[in-house]
DOZAMAR-508654 format. One record per residue (C-alpha): x, y, z; residue in one letter. Coordinates in steps of 0.001 Angstrom, whole numbers, plus 500000, padded with zeros to 6 digits. Example, Ala and Ser with C-alpha at 12.3 -4.5 7.8 and 13.67 -1.06 7.14 Angstrom:
512300495500507800A 513670498940507140S 
***
This chain:
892253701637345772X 890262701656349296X 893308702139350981X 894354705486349576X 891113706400350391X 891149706569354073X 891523709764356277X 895003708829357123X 896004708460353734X 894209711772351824X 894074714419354605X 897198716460355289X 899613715595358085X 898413718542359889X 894756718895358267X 893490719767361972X 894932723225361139X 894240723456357257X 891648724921355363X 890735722559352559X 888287723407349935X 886381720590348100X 883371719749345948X 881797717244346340X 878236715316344200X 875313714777345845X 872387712953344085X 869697715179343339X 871301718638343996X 874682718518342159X 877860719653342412X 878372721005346278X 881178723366347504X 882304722108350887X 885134722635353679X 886741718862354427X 887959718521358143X 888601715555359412X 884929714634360768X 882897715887357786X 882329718046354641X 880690720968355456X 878040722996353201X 879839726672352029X 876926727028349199X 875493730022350700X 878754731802351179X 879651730844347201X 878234728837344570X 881501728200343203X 885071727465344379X 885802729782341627X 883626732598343546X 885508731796346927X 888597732498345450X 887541735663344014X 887203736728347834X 889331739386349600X 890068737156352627X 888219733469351596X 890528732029354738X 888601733881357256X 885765733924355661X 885414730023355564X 886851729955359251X 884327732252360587X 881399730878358588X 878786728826360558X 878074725917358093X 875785722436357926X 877686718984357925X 876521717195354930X 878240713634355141X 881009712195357561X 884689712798355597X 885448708839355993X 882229707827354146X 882389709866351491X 885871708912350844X 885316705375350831X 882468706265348191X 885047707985346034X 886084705061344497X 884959705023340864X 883817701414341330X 881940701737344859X 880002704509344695X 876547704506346020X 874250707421344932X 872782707882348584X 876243708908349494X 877986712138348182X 881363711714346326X 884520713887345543X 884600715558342234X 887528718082341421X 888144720789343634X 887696723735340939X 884916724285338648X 884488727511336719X 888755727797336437X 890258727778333264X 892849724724333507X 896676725483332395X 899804724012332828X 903618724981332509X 905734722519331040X 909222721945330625X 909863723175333849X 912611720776335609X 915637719733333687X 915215716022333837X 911839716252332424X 913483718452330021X 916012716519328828X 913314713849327824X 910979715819326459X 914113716517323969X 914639712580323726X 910824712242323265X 910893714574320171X 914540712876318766X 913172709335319169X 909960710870316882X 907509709041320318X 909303705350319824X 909648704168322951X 911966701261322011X 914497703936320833X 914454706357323931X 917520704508325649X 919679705026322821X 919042708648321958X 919193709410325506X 923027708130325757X 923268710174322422X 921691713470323732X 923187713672327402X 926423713008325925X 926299716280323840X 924540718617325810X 924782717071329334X 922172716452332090X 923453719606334294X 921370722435333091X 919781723238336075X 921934726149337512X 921088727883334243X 918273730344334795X 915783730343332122X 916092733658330136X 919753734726331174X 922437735571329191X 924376732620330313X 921129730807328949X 921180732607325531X 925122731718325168X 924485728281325666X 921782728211323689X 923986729774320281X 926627726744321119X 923620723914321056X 922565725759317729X 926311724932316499X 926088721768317525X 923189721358315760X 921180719994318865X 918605722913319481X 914923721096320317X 911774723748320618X 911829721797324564X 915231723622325309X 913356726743323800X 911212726813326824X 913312725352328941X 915937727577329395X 914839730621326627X 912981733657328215X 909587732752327711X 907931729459329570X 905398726923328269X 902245727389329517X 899425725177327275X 895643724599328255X 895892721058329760X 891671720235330219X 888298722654329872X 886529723897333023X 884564721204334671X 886312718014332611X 888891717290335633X 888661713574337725X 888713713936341695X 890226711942343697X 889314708008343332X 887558708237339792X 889271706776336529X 891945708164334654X 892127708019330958X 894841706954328444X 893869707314324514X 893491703559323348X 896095704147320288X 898471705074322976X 901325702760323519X 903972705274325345X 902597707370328111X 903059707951331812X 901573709983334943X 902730713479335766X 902553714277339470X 902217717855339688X 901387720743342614X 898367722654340816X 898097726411342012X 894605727665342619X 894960731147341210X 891597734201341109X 891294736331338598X 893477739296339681X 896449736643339803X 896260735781343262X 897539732341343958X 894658731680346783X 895352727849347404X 897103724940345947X 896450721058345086X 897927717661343368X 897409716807340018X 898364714392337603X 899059715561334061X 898381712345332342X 900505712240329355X 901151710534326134X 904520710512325235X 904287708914321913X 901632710942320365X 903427714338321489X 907217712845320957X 905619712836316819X 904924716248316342X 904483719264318813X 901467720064317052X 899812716853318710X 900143718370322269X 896304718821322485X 896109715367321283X 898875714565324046X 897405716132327073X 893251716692326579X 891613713494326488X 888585712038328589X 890083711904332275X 893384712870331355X 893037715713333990X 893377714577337601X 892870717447340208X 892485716790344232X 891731715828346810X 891117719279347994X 892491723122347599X 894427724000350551X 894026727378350955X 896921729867351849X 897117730790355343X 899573731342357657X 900329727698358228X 900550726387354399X 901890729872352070X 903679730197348517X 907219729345350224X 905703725892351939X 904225725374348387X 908213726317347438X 909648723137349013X 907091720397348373X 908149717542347639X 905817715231345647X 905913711105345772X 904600709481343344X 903382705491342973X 902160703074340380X 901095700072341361X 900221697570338603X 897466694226338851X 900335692249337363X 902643693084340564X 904471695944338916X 905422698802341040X 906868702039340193X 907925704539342541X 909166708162341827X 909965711614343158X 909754715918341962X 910661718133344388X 909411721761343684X 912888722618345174X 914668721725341772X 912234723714339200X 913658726179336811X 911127728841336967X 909740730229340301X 905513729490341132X 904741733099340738X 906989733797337391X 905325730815336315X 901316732445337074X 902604736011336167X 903600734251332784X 899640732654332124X 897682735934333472X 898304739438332889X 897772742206330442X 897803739731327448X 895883737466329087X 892811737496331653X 890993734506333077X 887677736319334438X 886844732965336623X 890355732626337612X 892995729491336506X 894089726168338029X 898205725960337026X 900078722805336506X 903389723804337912X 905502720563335813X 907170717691336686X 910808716479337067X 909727713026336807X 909740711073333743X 909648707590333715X 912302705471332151X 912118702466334542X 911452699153331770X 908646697656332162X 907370695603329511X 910591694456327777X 914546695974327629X 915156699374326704X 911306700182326449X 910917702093329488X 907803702648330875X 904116702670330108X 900771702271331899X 898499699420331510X 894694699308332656X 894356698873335701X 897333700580337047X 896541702762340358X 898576706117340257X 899044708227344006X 900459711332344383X 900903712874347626X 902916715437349794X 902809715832353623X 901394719435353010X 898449718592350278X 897352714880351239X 896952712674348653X 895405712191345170X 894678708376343774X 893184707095340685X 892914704083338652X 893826703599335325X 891635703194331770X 891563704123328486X 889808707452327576X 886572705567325791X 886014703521328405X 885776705427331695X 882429707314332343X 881943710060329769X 882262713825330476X 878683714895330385X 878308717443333096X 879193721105331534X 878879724856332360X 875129724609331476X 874010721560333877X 876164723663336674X 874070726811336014X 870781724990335834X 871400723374339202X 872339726355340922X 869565728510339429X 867186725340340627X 868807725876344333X 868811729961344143X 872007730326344390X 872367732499341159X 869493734481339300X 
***
């Protein structure tokens, strides 16, 4: 883990010219908002008490640019102290960049994801049967859907011949239909940073990472900033009924958001965000490795369709919204026998990373046995009453 925790490894390629947003713990105060450059985190309390409040600002950029603030800790240290397994409470540590946001995420977004999210619900979350209803399913409705735009009429046509042929999945309903998927993925607060444990549910036996870009979005529906995230998922428990998705997606840890929110500025905007392209790596203590790929180029709905879709007149989010933008990648690479494609196992350490956003690392557990989400929306507001930050 300690090596995707150095400054050459998390930081942005160009991070001397970024503005990157953190939080970060700090025994005996809490939960601090800080800038990250290179040599150190720097205090923004007493411009906001929240990264939710920054974002809420007319011009949060300049704001943070301009702002004269105290170094807390050296970056490199409190990397290092990330780790779930290392940490030492004289040290701060990185939380989750956002705090106060609600925390959403599109799905069904990329074709290849879609296409097993369809096998998922055919196979009824049996992993050992996946291979053979994905020869069955590609061979009827192909694996070329993505130059159909969601919502068209070219969309709705096919969608009357895959009723015919008696192949229509609710995932194709989102998919390609008019209106996208957009679920709560974790509560406010219950997000992992950056070196801290992710969680699998222990019944679990077919699940997988979901590297994601993760817009940082205010409460007027202004995409402010943007950061990695993994969507762990369970594919076996959602792959049995829809109506398991919470089940699927909200567990202890299952929420991975970091290592920072890069801010939108005139070096890193919406069109950079655009053409990420994500890489993704599991590495395994039995000597497995697993390497994928989602490129924000291929995804069927645009970013801001996407966020004009979750916030709106039917919908408000007063503290603002972290979005999930989806994945293209789903696993299929065997790993524990023929034709049962892949699964985690403890231990497994999951990266994501893009030149533009740095990179996001954590270990894998299952969900009752990494450290228990005890710090809500009433231990926030008691520490920042206690440091006057809010009356």
């Amino acid at each position: 883990m300690q090596q995707h925790l150095s400054l050459s490894a998390v930081l942005p390629s160009d991070h001397e010219r970024a503005v990157l947003i953190g939080r970060a713990w700090v025994e005996g105060t809490g939960p601090v908002l800080v800038r990250v450059r290179e040599d150190g985190l720097y205090d923004l309390s007493h411009i906001a008490a929240t990264a939710s409040q920054l974002l809420e600002m007319a011009d949060p950029v300049g704001t943070v640019r301009e702002y004269g603030v105290q170094r807390i800790a050296s970056t490199a240290e409190v990397l290092a102290n990330s780790a779930h397994d290392r940490r030492d409470a004289a040290l701060p540590w990185l939380l989750a960049p956002c705090d106060l946001q609600a925390i959403k995420a599109a799905g069904v977004t990329f074709v290849a994801s879609m296409l097993e999210r369809v096998i998922e619900e055919q196979a009824r979350g049996d992993a050992g049967k996946a291979q053979a209803v994905r020869r069955a399913v590609v061979d009827v409705i192909g694996d070329n859907l993505s130059s159909v735009k969601p919502g068209s009429p070219e969309a709705m046509k096919l969608k009357d011949v895959l009723i015919a042929q008696g192949v229509w999945s609710q995932y194709l309903e989102v998919g390609i239909g008019p209106d996208a998927e957009i679920f709560t993925k974790s509560q406010p607060l219950s997000a992992v940073g950056t070196g801290a444990q992710v969680g699998i549910h222990p019944k679990s036996e077919w699940n997988n990472p979901e590297p994601e870009v993760v817009l940082a979005v205010n409460s007027r529906g202004e995409v402010k900033g943007a950061a990695l995230g993994n969507d762990v998922n369970l594919r076996d428990f959602e792959g049995r009924s829809a109506l398991l998705l919470g089940k699927a997606k909200d567990n202890n840890a299952s929420c991975a958001i970091g290592p920072f929110i890069r801010l939108l500025d005139e070096h890193f905007g919406i069109d950079d965000v655009r053409g990420c392209d994500l890489a993704m790596q599991v590495t395994g203590t039995d000597g497995f490795v697993m390497q994928g790929a989602s490129s924000l180029r291929q995804i069927s709905r645009d970013p801001l369709d996407l966020v004009a879709q979750a916030c709106g007149p039917n919908h408000q989010y007063p503290d603002g919204f972290m979005l999930f933008l989806g994945t293209m990648f789903a696993p299929t690479q065997d790993r524990f026998g023929p034709g049962q494609g892949f699964t985690h196992a403890v231990g497994d350490v999951v990266t994501v990373s893009t030149p533009g956003l740095g990179t996001l690392a954590n270990r894998v557990n299952h969900s009752d046995k990494v450290a228990p989400w005890t710090y809500g929306m009433a231990a926030l507001m008691r520490d920042l009453s206690r440091r006057g930050l809010i009356n």
